[in-house]
C-alpha positions as CSV (number, residue, x, y, z in Angstrom):
1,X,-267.7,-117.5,-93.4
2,X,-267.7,-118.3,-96.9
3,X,-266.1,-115.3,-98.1
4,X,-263.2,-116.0,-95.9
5,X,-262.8,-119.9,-97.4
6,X,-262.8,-118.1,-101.3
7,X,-260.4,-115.7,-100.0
8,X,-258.4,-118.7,-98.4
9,X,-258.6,-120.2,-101.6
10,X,-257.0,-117.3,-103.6
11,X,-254.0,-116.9,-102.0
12,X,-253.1,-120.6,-101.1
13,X,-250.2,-119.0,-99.4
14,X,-252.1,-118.0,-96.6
15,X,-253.9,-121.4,-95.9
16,X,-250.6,-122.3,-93.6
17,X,-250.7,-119.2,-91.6
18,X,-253.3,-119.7,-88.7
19,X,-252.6,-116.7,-86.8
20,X,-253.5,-114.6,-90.4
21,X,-256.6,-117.0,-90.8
22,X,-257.6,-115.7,-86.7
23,X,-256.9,-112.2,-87.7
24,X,-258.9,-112.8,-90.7
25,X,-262.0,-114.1,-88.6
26,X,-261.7,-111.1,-85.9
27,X,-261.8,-108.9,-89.2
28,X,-265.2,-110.3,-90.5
29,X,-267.1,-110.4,-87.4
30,X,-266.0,-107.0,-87.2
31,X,-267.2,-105.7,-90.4
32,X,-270.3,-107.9,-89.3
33,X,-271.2,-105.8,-86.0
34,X,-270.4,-103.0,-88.3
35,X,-272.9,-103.7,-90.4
36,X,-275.3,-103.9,-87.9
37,X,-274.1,-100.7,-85.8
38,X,-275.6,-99.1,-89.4
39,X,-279.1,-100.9,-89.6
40,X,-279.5,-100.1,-86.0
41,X,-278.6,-96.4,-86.5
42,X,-279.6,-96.2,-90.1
43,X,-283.0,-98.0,-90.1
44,X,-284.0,-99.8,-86.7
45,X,-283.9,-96.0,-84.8
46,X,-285.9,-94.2,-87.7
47,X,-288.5,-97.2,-87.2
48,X,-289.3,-97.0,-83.6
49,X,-288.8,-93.6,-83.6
50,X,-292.0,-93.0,-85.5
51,X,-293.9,-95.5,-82.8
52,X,-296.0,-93.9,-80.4
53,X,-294.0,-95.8,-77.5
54,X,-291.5,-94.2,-75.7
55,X,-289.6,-97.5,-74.3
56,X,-288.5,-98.9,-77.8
57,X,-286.3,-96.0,-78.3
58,X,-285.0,-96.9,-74.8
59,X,-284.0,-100.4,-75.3
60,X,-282.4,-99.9,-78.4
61,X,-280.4,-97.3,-77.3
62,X,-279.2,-100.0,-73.9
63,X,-279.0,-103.2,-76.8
64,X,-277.1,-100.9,-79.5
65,X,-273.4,-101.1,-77.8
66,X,-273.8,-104.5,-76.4
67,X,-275.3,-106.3,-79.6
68,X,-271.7,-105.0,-82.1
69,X,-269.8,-105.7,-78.9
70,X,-271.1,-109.0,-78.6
71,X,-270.4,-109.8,-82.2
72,X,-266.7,-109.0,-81.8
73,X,-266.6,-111.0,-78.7
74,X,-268.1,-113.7,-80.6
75,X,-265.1,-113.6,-83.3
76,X,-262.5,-113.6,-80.7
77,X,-263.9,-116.4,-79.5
78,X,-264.3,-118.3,-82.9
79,X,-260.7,-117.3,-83.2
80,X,-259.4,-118.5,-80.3
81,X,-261.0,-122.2,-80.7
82,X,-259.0,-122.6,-84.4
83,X,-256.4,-123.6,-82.7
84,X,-255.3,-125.5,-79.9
85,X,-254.0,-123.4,-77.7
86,X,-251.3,-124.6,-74.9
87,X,-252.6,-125.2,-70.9
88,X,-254.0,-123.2,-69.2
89,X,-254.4,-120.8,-72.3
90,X,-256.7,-123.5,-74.2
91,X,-259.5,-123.1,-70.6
92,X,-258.6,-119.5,-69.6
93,X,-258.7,-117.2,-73.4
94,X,-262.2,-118.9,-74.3
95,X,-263.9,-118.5,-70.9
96,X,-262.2,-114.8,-70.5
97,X,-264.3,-113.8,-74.0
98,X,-267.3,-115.8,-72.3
99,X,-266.8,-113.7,-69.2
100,X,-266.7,-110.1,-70.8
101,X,-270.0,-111.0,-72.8
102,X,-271.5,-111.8,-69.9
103,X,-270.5,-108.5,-67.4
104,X,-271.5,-106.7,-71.1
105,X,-274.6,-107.8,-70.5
106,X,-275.2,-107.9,-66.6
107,X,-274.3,-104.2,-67.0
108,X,-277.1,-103.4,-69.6
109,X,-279.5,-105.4,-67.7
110,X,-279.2,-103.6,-64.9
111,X,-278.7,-100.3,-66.3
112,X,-282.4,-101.5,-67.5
113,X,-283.9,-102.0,-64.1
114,X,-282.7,-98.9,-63.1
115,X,-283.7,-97.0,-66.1
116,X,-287.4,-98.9,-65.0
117,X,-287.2,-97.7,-61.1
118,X,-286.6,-94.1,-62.2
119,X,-289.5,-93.7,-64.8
120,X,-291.9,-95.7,-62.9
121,X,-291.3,-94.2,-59.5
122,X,-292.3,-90.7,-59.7
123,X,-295.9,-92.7,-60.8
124,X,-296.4,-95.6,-59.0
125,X,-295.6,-92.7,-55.8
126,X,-297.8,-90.7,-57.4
127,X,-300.8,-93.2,-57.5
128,X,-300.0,-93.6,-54.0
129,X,-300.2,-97.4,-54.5
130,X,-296.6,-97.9,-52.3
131,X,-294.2,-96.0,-50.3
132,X,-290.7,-94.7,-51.7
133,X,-289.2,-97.5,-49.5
134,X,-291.0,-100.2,-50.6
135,X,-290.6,-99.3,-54.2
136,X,-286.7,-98.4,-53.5
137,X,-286.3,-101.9,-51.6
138,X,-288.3,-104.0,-54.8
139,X,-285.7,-102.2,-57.0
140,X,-282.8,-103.6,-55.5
141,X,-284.2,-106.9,-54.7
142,X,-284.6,-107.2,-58.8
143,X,-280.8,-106.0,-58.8
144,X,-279.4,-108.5,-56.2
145,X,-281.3,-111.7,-58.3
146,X,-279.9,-110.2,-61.5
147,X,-276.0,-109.7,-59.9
148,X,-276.4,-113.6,-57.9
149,X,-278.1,-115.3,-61.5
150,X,-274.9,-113.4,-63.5
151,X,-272.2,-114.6,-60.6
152,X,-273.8,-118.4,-60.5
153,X,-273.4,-118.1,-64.9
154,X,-270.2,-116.4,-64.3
155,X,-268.6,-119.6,-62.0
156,X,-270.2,-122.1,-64.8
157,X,-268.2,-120.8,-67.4
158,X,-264.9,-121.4,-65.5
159,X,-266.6,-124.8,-64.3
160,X,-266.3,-124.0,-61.0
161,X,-268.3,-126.7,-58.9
162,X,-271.1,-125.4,-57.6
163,X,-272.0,-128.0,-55.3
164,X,-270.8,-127.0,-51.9
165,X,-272.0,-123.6,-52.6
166,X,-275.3,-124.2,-53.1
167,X,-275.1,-126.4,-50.2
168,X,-274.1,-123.5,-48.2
169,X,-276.4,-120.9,-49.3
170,X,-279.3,-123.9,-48.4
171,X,-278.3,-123.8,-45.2
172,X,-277.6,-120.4,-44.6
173,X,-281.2,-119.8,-46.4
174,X,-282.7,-122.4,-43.4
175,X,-281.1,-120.0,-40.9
176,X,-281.9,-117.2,-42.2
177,X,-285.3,-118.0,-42.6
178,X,-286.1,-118.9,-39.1
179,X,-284.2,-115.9,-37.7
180,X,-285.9,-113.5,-39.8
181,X,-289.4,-115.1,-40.1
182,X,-291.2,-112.4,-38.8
183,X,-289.4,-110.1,-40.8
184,X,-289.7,-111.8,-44.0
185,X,-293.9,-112.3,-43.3
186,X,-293.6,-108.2,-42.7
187,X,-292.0,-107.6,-46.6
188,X,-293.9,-110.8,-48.4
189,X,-297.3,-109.1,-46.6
190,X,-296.7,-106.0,-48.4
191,X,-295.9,-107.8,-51.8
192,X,-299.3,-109.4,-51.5
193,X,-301.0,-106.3,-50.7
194,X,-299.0,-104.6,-53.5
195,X,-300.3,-107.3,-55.9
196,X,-303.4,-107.7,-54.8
197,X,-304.1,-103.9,-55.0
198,X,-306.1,-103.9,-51.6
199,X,-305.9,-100.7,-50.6
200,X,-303.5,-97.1,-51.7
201,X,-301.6,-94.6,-50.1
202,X,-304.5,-91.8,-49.2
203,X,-307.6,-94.0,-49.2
204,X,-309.2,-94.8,-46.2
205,X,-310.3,-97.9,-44.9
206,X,-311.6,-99.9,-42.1
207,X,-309.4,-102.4,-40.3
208,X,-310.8,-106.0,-38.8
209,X,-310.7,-104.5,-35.3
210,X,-312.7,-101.9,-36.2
211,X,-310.2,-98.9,-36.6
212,X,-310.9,-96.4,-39.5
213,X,-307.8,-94.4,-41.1
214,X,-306.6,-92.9,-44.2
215,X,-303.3,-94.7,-45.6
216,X,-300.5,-92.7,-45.1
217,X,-297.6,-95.1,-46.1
218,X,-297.2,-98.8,-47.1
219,X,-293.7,-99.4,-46.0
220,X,-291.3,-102.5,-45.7
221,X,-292.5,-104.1,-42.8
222,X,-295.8,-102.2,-41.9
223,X,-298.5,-100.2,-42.9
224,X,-299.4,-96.4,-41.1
225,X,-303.3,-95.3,-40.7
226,X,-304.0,-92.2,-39.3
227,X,-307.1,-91.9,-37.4
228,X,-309.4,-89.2,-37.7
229,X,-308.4,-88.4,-34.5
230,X,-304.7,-87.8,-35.9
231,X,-303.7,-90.7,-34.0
232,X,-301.5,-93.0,-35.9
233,X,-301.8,-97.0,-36.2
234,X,-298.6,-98.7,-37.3
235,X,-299.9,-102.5,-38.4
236,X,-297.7,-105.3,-39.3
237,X,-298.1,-106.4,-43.4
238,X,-298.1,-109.8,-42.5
239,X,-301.5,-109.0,-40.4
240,X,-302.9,-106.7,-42.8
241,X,-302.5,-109.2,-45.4
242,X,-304.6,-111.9,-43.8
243,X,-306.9,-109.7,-42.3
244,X,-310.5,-108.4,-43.4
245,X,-310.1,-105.3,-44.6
246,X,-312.7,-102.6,-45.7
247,X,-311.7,-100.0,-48.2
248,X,-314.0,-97.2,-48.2
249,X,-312.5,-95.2,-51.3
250,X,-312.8,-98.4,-53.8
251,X,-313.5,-99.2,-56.0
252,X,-314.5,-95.3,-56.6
253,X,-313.8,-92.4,-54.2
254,X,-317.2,-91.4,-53.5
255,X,-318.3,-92.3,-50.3
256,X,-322.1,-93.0,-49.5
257,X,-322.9,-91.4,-46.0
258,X,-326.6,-92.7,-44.3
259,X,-328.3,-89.9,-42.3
260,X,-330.9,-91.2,-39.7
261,X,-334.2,-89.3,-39.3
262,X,-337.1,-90.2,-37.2
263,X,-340.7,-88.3,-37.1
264,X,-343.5,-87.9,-35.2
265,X,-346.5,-90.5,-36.2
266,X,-348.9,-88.4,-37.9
267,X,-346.9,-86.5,-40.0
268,X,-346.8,-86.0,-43.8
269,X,-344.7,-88.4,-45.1
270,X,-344.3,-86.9,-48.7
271,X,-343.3,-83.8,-47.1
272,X,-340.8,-85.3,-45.1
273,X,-339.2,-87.1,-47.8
274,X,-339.1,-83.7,-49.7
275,X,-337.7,-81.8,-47.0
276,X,-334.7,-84.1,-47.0
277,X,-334.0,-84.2,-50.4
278,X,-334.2,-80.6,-50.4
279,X,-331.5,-80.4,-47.3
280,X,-329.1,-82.6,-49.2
281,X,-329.8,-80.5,-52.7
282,X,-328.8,-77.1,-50.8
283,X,-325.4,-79.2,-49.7
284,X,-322.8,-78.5,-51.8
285,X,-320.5,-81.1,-51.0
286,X,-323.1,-83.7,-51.3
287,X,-322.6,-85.2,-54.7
288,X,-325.5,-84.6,-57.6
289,X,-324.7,-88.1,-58.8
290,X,-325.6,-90.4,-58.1
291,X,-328.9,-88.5,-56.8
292,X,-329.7,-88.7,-53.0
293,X,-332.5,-90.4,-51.9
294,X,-334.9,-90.7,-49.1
295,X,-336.2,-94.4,-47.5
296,X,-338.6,-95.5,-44.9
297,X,-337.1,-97.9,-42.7
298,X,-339.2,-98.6,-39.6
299,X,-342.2,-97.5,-37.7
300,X,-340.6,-97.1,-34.3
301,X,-341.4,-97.2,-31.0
302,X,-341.5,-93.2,-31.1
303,X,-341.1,-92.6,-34.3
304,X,-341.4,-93.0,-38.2
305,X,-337.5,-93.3,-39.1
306,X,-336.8,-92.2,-42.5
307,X,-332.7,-92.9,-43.9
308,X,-331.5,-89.7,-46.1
309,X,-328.9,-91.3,-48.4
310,X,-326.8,-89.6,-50.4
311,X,-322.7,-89.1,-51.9
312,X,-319.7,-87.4,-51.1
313,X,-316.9,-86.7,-52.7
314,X,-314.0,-87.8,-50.0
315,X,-314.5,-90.0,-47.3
316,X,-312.9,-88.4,-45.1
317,X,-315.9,-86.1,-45.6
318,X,-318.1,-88.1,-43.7
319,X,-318.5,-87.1,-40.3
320,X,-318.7,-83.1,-41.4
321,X,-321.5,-83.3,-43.7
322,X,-323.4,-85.7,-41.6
323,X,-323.2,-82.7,-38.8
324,X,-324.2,-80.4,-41.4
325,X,-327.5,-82.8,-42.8
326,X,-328.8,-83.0,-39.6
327,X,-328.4,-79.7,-38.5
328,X,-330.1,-78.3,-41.7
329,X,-332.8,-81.2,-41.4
330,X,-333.2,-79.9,-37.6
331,X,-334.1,-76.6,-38.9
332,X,-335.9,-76.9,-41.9
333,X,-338.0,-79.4,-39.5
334,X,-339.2,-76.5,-37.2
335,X,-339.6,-74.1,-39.9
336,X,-342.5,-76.9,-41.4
337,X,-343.8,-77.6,-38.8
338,X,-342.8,-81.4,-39.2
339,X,-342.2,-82.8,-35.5
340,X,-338.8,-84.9,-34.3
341,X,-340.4,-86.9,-31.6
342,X,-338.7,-88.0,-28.4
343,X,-339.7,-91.2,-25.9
344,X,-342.0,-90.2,-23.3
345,X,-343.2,-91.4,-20.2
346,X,-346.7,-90.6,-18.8
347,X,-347.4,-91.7,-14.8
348,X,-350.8,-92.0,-14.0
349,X,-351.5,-91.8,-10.2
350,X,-354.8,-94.0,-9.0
351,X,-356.9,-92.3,-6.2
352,X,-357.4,-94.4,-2.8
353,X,-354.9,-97.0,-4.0
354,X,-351.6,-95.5,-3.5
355,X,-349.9,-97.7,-6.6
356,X,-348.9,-95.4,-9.3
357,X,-349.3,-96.1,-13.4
358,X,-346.7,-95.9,-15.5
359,X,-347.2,-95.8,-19.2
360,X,-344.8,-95.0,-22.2
C-alpha cells in the first residue's frame, strides 16, 4: 500500500476524496490478483507441469480462480472498513465480502472432493477393497461435514449466536443416536473393516461360525459371502468387525491345500513320497512355487499317513484339485504296486467253547 500513500501524496487534492481513495484500493488489489493470475499461468503451471504427478496440475487449476478472486474480495473489504459506513451498512457490506469468500471457497472444496470420488473410484472398485455404495455413501458424508463446517463459519461471520443451535443438534444427535444404534454400528463396522484392510471384495475367507465364502460386496450396513454352494450369507459390519475372521487369500492369493494319504505298513516309504510329488508335478494348476512337499505325520492304526502339501493359485481352487490329487494318487498307487490300506477285522472262532475271538 505504499504506492497508493506516494500517489496520495502527489495529488494532495485527492487526500479529501474517500470514495477516490476506496476506488483507489479496489484498483491495487486488482492489479495485485492480476499479477498473480500471470505467475500462476506464466510460471506456477509450466512448473508442475514438468512433475511426474498428475494432482498438482489439478489443484492449481481448482486454486487459480478462487486465489485472484479472493484477492479482489479482500480489497473490497479493505475498502469498505476506510470508512464508517452508516447502520446496518457498517455490519452487513463487510460480512457480505466475508460471505462470498467463503461460498468461493466451499465451492472449490467441494468441487475437490468430488474431483477425488471420481478418480479414485474406478480404483478403489477396482481393487475390490469396497462396494460402489460404500464408497458413494463416504463421498457424501465428506460433503455433508464440508457444507455443515462452511454453514456453522457462515452464521459466525454474521454473529449469529450459535448457542441454542448447537444445543439442538446435541439433542437431536442423543436421539438420533439411540434410534439408529444399530444402524450406525452397521456403517462404523464397515469403516473399521475398510481401515483395517481385513478382507476385499473377491477374496475368500472363513467366518467365526465356521462359514467359508468369497466376498462379493462390502456394503453400507452388511457384508455378502457366497458359499461354494452359491448360497449367499448377508452378515451385519458391526458383527464382522468384532468377529474372528480368517482370510484365506492374504496376505497373498495362493492358497496351500493339505492332501491326506495313508499306506500300508510295509511299504517303501521313499517311493511313496516320490509318487506324490510326482502326482502334484503332473498337476497343472498346482503352483511350482513354492515347491510341493511330502510329510510323514503318523503311524496309524492301519496305516502310515503321509500329508502331500502343495499351492494353488485361487482358493476357490481348493476342493477341485484336492479331487483331482487323490484321484491321480489313487491310481498311480495301483499302478506301483504301493497299497492304501483299509481297517480290518479278523474273528477267530474257538472249538468246543462256543465264544468267538475278535481281533482288529
Amino acid at each position: 500500500m505504499d504506492q497508493v500513500t506516494i500517489l496520495l501524496e502527489r495529488f494532495p487534492y485527492l487526500q479529501d476524496s474517500l470514495l477516490f481513495k476506496q476506488f483507489l484500493v479496489v484498483i491495487v488489489y486488482a492489479l495485485l490478483a492480476k499479477v498473480v493470475d500471470l505467475f500462476i499461468t506464466r510460471i506456477l503451471k509450466r512448473l508442475v507441469a514438468r512433475t511426474r504427478v498428475s494432482f498438482d496440475d489439478v489443484l492449481i487449476n481448482f486454486f487459480h480462480s478462487p486465489v485472484c478472486w479472493t484477492i479482489i474480495l479482500l480489497g473490497v473489504q479493505h475498502a469498505l472498513v476506510m470508512r464508517v459506513l452508516p447502520p446496518p451498512w457498517q455490519g452487513v457490506l463487510p460480512a457480505l465480502a466475508k460471505t462470498l469468500m467463503l461460498l468461493l471457497w466451499l465451492l472449490t472444496l467441494i468441487r475437490i472432493v468430488n474431483r477425488l470420488a471420481e478418480q479414485n473410484l474406478a480404483q478403489a472398485l477396482g481393487r475390490g477393497k469396497i462396494g460402489n455404495d460404500l464408497f458413494l455413501l463416504l463421498k457424501n458424508v465428506v460433503r455433508v461435514v464440508v457444507i455443515i463446517a462452511g454453514l456453522l463459519w457462515l452464521l459466525a461471520i454474521w454473529k449469529v449466536d450459535l448457542t441454542p443451535l448447537f444445543a439442538s443438534a446435541g439433542i437431536a444427535g442423543i436421539a438420533l443416536a439411540l434410534a439408529a444404534k444399530d444402524t450406525l454400528a452397521n456403517f462404523f463396522g464397515g469403516i473399521s473393516i475398510f481401515m483395517d484392510n481385513t478382507f476385499k471384495v473377491g477374496e475368500y475367507i472363513i467366518l467365526e461360525s465356521g462359514e467359508r465364502g468369497e466376498v462379493v460386496e462390502v456394503g453400507i450396513r452388511s457384508t455378502r459371502i457366497k458359499t461354494r454352494d452359491d448360497i449367499l450369507i448377508t452378515v451385519p459390519n458391526a458383527i464382522l468387525a468384532n468377529s474372528k475372521i480368517i482370510n484365506e487369500s492374504a496376505p497373498i492369493p495362493s492358497f496351500r491345500i493339505r492332501v491326506p494319504v495313508g499306506v500300508a505298513y510295509g511299504s517303501d516309504l521313499d517311493q511313496v513320497e516320490r509318487v506324490l510329488l510326482g502326482v502334484a508335478a503332473s498337476n497343472d494348476q498346482v503352483a511350482k512355487e513354492p515347491e510341493p512337499r511330502v510329510r510323514l505325520r503318523e503311524f496309524g492304526d492301519s496305516s502310515v499317513n503321509f500329508e502331500l502339501l502343495c499351492w494353488v493359485d485361487d482358493p476357490r481352487a481348493k476342493g477341485l484339485e484336492t479331487h483331482n490329487l487323490l484321484k491321480t494318487a489313487y491310481r498311480v498307487f495301483g499302478e506301483q504296486g504301493i497299497t492304501i490300506p483299509f481297517p480290518q477285522r479278523d474273528v477267530h472262532l474257538i472249538p468246543g467253547s462256543g465264544a468267538m475271538v475278535s481281533v482288529d
